[in-house]
VMD Tcl script that draws the C-alpha trace (Angstrom):
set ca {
  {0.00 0.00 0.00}
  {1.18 3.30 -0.45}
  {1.78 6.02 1.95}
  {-0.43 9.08 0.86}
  {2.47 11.91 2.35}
  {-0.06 15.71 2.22}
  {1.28 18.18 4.45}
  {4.50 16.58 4.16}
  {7.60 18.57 1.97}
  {8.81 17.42 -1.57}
  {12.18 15.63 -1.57}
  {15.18 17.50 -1.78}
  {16.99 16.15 -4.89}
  {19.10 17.07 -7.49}
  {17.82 16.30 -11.39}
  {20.36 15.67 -14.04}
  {18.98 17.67 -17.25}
  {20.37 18.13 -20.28}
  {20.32 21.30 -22.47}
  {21.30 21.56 -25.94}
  {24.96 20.53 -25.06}
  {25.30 21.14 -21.72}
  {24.27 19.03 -18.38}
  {22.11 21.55 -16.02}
  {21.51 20.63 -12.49}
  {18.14 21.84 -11.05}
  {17.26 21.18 -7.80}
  {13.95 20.59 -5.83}
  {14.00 24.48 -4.34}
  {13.88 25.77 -8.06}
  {10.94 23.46 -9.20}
  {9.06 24.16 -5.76}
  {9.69 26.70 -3.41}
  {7.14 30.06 -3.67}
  {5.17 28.19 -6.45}
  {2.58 26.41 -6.68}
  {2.90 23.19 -9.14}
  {1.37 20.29 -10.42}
  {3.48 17.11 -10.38}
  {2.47 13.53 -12.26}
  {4.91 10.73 -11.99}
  {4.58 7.83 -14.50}
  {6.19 3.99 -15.29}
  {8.72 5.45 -18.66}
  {9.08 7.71 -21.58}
  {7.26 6.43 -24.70}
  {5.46 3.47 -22.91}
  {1.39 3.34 -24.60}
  {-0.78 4.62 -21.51}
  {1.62 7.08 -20.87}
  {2.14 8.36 -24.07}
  {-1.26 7.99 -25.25}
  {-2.88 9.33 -22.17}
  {-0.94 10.52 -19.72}
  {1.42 13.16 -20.75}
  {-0.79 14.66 -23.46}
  {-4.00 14.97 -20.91}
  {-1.91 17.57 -19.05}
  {-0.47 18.99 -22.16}
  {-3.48 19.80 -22.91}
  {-4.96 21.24 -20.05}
  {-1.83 23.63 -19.39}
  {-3.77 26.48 -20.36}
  {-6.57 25.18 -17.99}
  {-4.25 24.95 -14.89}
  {-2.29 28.26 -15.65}
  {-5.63 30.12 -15.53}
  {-5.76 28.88 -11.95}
  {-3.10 29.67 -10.78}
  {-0.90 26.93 -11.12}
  {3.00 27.77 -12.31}
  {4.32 24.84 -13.90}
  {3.53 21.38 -14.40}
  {5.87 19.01 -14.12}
  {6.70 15.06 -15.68}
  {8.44 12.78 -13.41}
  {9.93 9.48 -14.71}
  {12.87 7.17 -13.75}
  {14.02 8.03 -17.27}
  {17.56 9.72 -17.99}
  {17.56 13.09 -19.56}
  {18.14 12.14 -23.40}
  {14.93 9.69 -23.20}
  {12.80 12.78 -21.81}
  {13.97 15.18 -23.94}
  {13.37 12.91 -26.97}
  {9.80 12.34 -25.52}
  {9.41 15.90 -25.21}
  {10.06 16.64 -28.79}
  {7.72 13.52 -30.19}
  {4.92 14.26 -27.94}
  {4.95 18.35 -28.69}
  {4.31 18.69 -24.90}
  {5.43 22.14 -24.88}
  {3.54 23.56 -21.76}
  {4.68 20.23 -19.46}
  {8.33 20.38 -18.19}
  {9.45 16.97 -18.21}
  {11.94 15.77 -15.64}
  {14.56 12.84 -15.31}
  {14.93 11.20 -12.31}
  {17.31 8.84 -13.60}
  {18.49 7.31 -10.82}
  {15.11 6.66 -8.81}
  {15.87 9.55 -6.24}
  {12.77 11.65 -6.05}
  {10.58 8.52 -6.72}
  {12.02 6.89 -3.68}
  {11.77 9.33 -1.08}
  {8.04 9.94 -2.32}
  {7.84 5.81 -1.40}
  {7.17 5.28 -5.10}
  {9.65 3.64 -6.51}
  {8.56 0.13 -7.73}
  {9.85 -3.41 -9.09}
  {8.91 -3.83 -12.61}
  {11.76 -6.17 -13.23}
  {9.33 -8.45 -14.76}
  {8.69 -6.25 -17.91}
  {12.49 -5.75 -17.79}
  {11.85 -1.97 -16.66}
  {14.41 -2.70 -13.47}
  {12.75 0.01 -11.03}
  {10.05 2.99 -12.26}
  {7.83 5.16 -10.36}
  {4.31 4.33 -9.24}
  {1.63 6.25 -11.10}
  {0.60 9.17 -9.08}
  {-0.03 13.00 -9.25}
  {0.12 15.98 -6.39}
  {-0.54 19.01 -5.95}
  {2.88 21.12 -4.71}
  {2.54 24.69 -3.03}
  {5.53 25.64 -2.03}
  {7.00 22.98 -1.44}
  {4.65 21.12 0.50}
  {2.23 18.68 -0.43}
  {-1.01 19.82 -0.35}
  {-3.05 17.16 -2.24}
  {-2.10 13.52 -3.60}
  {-4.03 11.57 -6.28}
  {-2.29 8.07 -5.95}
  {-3.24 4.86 -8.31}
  {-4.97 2.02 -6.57}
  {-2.07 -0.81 -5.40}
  {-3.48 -3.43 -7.69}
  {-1.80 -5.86 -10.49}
  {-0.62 -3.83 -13.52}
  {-0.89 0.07 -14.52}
  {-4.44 1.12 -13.26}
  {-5.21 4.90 -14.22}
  {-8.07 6.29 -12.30}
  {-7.10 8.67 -10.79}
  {-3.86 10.21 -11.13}
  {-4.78 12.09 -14.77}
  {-5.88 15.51 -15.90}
  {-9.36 15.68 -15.64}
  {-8.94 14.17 -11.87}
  {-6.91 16.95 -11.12}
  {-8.59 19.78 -12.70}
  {-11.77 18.83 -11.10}
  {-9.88 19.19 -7.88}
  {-8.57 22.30 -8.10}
  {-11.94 23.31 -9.37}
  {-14.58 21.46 -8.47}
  {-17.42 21.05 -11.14}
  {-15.39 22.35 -13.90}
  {-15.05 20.38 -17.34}
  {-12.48 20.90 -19.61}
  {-13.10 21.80 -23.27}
  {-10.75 20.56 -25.86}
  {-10.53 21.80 -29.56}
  {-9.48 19.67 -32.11}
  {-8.33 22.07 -35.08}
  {-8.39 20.43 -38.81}
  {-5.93 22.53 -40.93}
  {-3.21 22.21 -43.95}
  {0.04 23.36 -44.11}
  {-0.04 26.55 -46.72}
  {-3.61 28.06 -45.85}
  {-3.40 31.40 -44.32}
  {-6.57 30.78 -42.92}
  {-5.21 27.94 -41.05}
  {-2.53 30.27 -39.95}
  {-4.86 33.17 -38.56}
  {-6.97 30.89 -36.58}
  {-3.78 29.17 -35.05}
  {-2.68 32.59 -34.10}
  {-5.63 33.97 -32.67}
  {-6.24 30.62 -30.09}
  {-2.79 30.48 -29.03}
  {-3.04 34.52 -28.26}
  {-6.16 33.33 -26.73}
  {-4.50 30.72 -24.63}
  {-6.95 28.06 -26.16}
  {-5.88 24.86 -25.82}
  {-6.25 22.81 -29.43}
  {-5.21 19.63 -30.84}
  {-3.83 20.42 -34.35}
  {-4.73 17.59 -37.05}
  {-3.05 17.84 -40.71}
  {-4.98 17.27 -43.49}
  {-3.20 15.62 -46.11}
  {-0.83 14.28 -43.19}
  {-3.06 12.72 -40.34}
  {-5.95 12.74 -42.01}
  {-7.38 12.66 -46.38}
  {-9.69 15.18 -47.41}
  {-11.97 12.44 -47.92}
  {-12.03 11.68 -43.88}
  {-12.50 15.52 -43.27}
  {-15.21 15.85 -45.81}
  {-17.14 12.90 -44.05}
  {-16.62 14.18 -40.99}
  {-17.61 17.77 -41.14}
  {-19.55 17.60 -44.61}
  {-16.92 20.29 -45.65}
  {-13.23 20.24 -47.47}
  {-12.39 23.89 -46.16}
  {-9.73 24.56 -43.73}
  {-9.52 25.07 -40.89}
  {-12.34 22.95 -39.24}
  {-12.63 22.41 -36.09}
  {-14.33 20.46 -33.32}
  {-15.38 21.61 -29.17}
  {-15.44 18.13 -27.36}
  {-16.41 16.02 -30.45}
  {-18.70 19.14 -31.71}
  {-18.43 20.67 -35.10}
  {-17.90 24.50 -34.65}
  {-17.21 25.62 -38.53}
  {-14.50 27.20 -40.00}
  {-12.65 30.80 -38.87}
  {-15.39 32.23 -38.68}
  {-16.76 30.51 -35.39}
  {-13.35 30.15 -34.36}
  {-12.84 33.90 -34.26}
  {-16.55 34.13 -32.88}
  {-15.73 31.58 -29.76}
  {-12.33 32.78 -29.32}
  {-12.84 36.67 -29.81}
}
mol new
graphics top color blue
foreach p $ca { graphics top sphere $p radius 0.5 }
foreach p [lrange $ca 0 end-1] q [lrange $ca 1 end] { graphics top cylinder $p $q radius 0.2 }
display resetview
């Protein structure tokens, strides 16, 4: 069973990053103290739930959390610093600060750490996520101790609804092609908006065929509101104004 640790303080450690060329040590104090963060720990870098799930739920949701209040979100995983940094570029997870805590540190002073020596992992971290204001723990979301990789609880939407209770998030899924100004104008005006979106490629991710079944239209962009077909730039400028 694990040891749910609120009102406790974060370990002290030291993470090994790497940047561009150079190794950069940052500490727990920089990450923590006078902020208030959001922390998610997962089993590895590029493994399905976490990649498909995990990391881009709070990717997503950056926006969300910032608009609260919250400074920085942060990835822990008993990876070393080229294997997050490389996940960091293939998952586009720009507005989630990925850390390596290569050697199990962090993870094991949290009571974390895990055998997954059967998978031929050696030792990861337990799926959790907390809450960290400064440097305290103030709330822990911590996966139920049964056989496999369970995520319930430890995932965006858990923790948004925490820190505001009774609020949904909205995602945008944006259909657009590389070339169209049109494309370009309603990219500019959501990110200025801090709208979180979900960019799809036609042409790339997706045939005009797909889009035109879809949305009944071949004009780009398109895009959707939690599954819900908006239009064109025109709503986009009218729901983002």
């Amino acid at each position: 069973m694990f040891k749910n640790v609120e009102g406790k303080p974060v370990p002290q450690v030291t993470f090994r990053t790497r940047r561009g060329d150079e190794w950069v040590n940052v500490n727990s104090k920089d990450i923590f103290n006078g902020r208030n963060v959001i922390v998610f720990s997962l089993p590895g870098a590029f493994t399905p739930t976490c990649s498909s799930s995990h990391l881009p739920g709070y990717n997503q949701l950056a926006h969300a959390f910032k608009e609260k209040g919250v400074d920085e979100i942060v990835c822990i995983s008993v990876n070393d610093t080229f294997v997050m940094n490389e996940w960091a570029k293939d998952q586009d997870a720009e507005h989630v600060t990925l850390l390596p805590d290569g050697n199990g540190e962090f993870t094991e002073k949290m009571g974390m750490l895990v055998d997954k020596s059967d998978l031929g992992f050696g030792d990861r971290s337990w799926r959790y996520s907390m809450v960290v204001k400064n440097g305290v723990i103030d709330k822990m979301f911590i996966e139920p101790d049964v056989p496999g990789d369970p995520f319930e609880v430890s995932d965006a939407e858990t923790m948004l609804n925490y820190i505001c209770p009774g609020e949904t998030s909205k995602v945008m899924v944006l259909f657009s092609r590389v070339g169209c100004s049109h494309c370009a104008t309603a990219k500019k005006l959501l990110l200025a908006k801090d709208v979180s979106f979900e960019e799809i490629i036609i042409g790339k991710d997706v045939t005009v065929l797909a889009l035109k079944s879809i949305t009944g239209k071949t004009a780009s962009p398109q895009a959707f509101i939690d599954g819900r077909h908006i239009g064109g730039l025109e709503e986009i400028e009218a729901y983002a104004p």
